[in-house]
C-alpha positions in Angstrom: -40.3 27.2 83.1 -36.7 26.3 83.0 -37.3 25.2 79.6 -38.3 28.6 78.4 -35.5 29.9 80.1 -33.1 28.2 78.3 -35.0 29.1 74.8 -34.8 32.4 75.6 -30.7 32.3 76.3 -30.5 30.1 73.5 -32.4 32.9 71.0 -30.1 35.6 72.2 -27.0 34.0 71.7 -27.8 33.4 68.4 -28.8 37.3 67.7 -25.5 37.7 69.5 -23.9 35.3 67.0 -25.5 36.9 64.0 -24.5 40.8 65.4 -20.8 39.2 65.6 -20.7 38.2 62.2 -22.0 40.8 60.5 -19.4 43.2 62.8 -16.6 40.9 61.7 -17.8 41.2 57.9 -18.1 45.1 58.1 -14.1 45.7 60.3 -12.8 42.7 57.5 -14.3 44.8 54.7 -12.6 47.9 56.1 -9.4 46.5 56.3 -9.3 45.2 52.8 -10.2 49.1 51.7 -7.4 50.1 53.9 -4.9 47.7 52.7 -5.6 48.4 49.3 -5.5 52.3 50.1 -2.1 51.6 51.0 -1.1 50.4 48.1 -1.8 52.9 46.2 0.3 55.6 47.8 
């Protein structure tokens, strides 16, 4: 049963993980379209 347990933690931190990194891609995305924004004016 512990076992299982642990699985189940184990699967979620890894969706947790993956959410993360696709958050992190998405804000660094913005801030390169922001920086560049500035730039331009």
């Amino acid at each position: 049963m512990a076992r299982i347990v642990f699985l189940v933690g184990a699967i979620l931190k890894q969706k947790e993980i993956a959410r993360l990194k696709k958050q992190l891609k998405e804000a660094e995305l913005e801030r390169d379209i922001l920086k560049k924004a500035i730039g331009i004016f």
